[in-house]
Residue frames as a rotation matrix with the C-alpha (Angstrom) as fourth column:
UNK 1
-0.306 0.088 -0.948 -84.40
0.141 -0.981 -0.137 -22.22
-0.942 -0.175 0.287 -8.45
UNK 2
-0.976 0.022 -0.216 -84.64
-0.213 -0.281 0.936 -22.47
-0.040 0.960 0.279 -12.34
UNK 3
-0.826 0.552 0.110 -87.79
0.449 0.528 0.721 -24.33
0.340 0.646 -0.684 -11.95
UNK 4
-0.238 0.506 -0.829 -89.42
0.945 -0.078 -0.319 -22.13
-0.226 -0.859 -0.460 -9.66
UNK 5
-0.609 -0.102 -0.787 -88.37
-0.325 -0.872 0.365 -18.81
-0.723 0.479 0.498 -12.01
UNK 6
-0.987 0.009 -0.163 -89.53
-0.155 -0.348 0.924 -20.92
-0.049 0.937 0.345 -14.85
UNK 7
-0.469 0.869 0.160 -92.98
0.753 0.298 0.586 -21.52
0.461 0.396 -0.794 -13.44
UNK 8
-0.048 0.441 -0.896 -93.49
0.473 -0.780 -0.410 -17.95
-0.880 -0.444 -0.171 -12.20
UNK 9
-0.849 -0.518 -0.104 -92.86
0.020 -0.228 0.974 -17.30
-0.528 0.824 0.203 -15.83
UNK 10
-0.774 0.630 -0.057 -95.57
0.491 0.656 0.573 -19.19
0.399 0.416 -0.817 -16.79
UNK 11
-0.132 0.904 -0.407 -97.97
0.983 0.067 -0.170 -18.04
-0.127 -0.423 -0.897 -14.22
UNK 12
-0.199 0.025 -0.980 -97.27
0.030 -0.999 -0.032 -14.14
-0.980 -0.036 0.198 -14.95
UNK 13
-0.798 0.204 -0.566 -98.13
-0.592 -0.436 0.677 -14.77
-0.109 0.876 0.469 -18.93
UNK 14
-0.793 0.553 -0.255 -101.14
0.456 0.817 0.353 -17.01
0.403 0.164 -0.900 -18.00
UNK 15
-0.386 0.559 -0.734 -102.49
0.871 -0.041 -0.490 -14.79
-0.304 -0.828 -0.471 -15.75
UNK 16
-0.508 0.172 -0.844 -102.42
-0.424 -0.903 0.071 -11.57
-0.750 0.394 0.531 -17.83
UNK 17
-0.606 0.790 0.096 -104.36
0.324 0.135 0.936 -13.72
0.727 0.598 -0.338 -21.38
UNK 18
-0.510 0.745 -0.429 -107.03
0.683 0.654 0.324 -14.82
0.523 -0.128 -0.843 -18.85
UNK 19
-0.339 0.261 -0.904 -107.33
0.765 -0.482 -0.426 -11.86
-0.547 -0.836 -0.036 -16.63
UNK 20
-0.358 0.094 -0.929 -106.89
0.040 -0.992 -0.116 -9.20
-0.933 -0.079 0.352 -19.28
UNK 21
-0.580 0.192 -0.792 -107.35
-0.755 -0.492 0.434 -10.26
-0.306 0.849 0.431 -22.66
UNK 22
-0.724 0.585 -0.366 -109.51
0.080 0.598 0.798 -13.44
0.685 0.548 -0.480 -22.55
UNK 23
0.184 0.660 0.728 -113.02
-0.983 0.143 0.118 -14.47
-0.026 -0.738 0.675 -20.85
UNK 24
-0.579 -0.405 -0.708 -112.29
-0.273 0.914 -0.300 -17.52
0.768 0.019 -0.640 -18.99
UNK 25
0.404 0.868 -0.290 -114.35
0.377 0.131 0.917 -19.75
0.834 -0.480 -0.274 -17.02
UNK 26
0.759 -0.112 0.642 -114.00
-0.627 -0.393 0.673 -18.20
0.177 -0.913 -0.368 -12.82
UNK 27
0.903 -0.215 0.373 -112.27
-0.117 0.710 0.694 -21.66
-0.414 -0.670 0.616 -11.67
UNK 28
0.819 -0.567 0.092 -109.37
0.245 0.201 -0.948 -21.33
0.519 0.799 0.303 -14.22
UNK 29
0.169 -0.905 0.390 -107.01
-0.603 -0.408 -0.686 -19.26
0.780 -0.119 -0.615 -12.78
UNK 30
0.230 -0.420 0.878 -107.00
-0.973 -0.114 0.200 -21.10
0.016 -0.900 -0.435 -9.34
UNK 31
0.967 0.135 0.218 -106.93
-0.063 0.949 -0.308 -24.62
-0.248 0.284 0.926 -11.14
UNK 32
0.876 -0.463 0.134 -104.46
0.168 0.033 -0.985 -23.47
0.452 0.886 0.107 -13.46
UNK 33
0.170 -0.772 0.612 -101.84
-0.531 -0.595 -0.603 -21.16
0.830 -0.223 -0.511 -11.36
UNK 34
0.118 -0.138 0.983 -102.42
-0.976 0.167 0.141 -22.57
-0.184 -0.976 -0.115 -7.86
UNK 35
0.732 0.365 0.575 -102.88
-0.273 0.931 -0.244 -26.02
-0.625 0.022 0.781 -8.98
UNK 36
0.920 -0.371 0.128 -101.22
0.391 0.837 -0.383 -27.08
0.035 0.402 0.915 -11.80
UNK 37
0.432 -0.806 0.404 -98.53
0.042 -0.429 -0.902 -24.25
0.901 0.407 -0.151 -12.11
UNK 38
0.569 -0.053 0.820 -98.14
-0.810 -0.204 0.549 -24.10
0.138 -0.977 -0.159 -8.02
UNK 39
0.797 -0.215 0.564 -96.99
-0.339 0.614 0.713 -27.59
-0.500 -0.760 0.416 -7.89
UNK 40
0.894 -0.370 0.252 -95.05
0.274 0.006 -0.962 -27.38
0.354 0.929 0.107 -10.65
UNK 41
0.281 -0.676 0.681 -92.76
-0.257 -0.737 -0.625 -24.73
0.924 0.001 -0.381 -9.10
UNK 42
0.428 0.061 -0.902 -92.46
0.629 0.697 0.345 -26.85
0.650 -0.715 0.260 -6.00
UNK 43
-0.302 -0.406 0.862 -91.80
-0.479 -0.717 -0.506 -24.17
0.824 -0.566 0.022 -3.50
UNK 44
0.898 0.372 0.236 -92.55
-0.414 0.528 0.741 -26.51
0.151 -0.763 0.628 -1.02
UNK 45
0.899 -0.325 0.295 -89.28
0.428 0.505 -0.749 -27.91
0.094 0.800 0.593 -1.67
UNK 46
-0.101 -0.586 0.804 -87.57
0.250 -0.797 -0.550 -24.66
0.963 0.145 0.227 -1.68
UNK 47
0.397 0.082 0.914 -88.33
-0.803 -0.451 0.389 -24.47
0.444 -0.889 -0.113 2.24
UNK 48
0.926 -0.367 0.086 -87.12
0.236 0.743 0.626 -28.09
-0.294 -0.559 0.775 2.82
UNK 49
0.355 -0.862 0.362 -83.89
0.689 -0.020 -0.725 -26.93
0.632 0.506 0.587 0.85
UNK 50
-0.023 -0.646 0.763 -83.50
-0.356 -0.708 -0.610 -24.01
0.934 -0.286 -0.213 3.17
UNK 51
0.610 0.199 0.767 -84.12
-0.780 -0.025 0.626 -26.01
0.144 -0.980 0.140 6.11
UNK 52
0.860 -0.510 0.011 -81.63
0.510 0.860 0.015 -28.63
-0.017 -0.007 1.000 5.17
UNK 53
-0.095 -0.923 0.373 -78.81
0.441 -0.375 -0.816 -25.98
0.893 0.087 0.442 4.49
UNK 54
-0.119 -0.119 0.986 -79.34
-0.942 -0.300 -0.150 -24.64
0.314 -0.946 -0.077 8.46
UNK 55
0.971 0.095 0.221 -79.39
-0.217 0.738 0.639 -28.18
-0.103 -0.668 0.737 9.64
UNK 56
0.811 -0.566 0.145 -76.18
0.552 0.660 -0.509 -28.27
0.192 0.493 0.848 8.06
UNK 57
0.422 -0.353 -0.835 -75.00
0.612 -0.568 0.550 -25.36
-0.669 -0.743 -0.024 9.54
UNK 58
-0.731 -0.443 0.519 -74.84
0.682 -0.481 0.550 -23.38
0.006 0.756 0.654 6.25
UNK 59
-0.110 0.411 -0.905 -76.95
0.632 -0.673 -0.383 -20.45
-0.767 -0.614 -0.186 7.64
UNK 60
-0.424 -0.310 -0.851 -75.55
-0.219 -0.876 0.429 -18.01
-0.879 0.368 0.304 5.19
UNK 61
-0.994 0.051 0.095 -75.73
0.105 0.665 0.739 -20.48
-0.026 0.745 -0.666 1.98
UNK 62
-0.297 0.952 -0.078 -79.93
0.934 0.272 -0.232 -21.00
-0.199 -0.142 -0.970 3.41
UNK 63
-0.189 -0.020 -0.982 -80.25
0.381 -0.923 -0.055 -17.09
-0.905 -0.384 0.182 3.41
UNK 64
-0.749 -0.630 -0.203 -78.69
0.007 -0.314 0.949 -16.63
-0.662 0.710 0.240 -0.04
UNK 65
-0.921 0.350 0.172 -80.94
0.298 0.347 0.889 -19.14
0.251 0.870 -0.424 -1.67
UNK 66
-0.173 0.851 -0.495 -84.12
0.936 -0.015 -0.353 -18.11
-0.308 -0.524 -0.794 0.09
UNK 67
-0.085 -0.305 -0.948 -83.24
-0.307 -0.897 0.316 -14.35
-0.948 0.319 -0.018 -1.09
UNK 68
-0.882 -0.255 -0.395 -82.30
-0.405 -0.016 0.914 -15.17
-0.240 0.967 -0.089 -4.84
UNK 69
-0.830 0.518 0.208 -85.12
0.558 0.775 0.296 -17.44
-0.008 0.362 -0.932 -4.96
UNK 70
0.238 0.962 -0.130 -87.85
0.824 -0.271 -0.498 -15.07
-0.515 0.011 -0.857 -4.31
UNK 71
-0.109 -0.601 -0.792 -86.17
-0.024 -0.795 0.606 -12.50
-0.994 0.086 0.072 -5.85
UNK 72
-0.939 -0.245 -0.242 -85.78
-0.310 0.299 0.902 -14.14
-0.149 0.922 -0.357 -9.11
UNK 73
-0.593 0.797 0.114 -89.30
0.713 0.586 -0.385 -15.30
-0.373 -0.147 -0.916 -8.57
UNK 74
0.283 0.265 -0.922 -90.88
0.415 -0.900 -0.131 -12.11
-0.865 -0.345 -0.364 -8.45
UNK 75
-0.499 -0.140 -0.855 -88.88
-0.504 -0.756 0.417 -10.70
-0.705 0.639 0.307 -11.30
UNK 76
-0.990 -0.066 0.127 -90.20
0.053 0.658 0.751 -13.59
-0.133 0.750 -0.648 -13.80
UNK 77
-0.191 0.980 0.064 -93.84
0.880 0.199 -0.431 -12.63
-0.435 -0.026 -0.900 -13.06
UNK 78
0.401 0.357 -0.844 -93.31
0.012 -0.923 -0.384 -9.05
-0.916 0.144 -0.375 -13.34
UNK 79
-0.774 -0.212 -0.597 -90.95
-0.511 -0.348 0.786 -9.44
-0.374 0.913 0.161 -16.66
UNK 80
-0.905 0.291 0.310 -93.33
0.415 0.445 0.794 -12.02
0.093 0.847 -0.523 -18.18
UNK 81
0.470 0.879 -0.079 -97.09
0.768 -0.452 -0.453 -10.15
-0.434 0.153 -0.888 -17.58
UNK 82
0.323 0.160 -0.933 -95.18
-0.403 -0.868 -0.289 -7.05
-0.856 0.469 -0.216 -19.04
UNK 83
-0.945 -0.254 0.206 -93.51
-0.014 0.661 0.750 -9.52
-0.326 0.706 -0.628 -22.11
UNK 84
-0.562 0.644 0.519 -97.23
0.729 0.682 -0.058 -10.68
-0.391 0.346 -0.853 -22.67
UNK 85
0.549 0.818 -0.171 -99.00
0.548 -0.506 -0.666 -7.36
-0.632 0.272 -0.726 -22.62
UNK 86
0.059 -0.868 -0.494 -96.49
-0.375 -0.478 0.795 -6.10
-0.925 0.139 -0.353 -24.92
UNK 87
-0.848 -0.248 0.469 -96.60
-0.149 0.960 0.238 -8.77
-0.509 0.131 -0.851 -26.95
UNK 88
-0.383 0.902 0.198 -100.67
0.891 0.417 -0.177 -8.68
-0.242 0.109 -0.964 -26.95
UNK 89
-0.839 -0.307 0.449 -100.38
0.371 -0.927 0.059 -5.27
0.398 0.216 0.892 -27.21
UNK 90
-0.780 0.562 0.277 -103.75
-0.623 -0.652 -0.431 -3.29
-0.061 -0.509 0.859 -26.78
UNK 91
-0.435 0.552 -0.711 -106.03
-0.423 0.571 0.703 -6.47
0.795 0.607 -0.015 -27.76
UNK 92
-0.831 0.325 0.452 -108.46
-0.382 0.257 -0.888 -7.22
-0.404 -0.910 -0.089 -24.87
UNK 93
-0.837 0.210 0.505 -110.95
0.175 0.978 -0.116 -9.12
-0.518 -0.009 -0.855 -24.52
């Protein structure tokens, strides 16, 4: 879960430089975010984890983390793109 929060981190202040305050080349963002930061955050992973805790008959446990995980996902994009533009303040490209 940490590594999955900390590379939605990443991809929510990577995505706000390039989108809002730099010109980058077109192919960046889906190299960068989908590619390198995507596999990073192995959420592939995070579905074999939730499919091992219901093979195990921990139903509830699979639920929890499947919840918290996107949850916590989610917030780490939305705190870090507002962190960055904050941060960058009004400076655009």
């Amino acid at each position: 879960m940490i590594v999955n929060a900390s590379g939605c981190l990443a991809i929510g202040a990577f995505l706000v430089v390039i989108t809002e305050y730099r010109t980058a080349h077109p192919l960046l963002r889906p190299f960068a975010a989908t590619g390198l930061l995507g596999g990073y955050t192995t959420f592939s992973a995070y579905c074999g984890d939730i499919v091992g805790l219901v093979a195990e008959g921990r139903p509830g446990q699979a639920i929890g983390y499947l919840a918290l995980t996107a949850l916590s996902a989610m917030a780490a994009v939305v705190c870090a793109a507002k962190g960055t533009r904050a941060v960058l303040g009004g400076r655009t490209r």
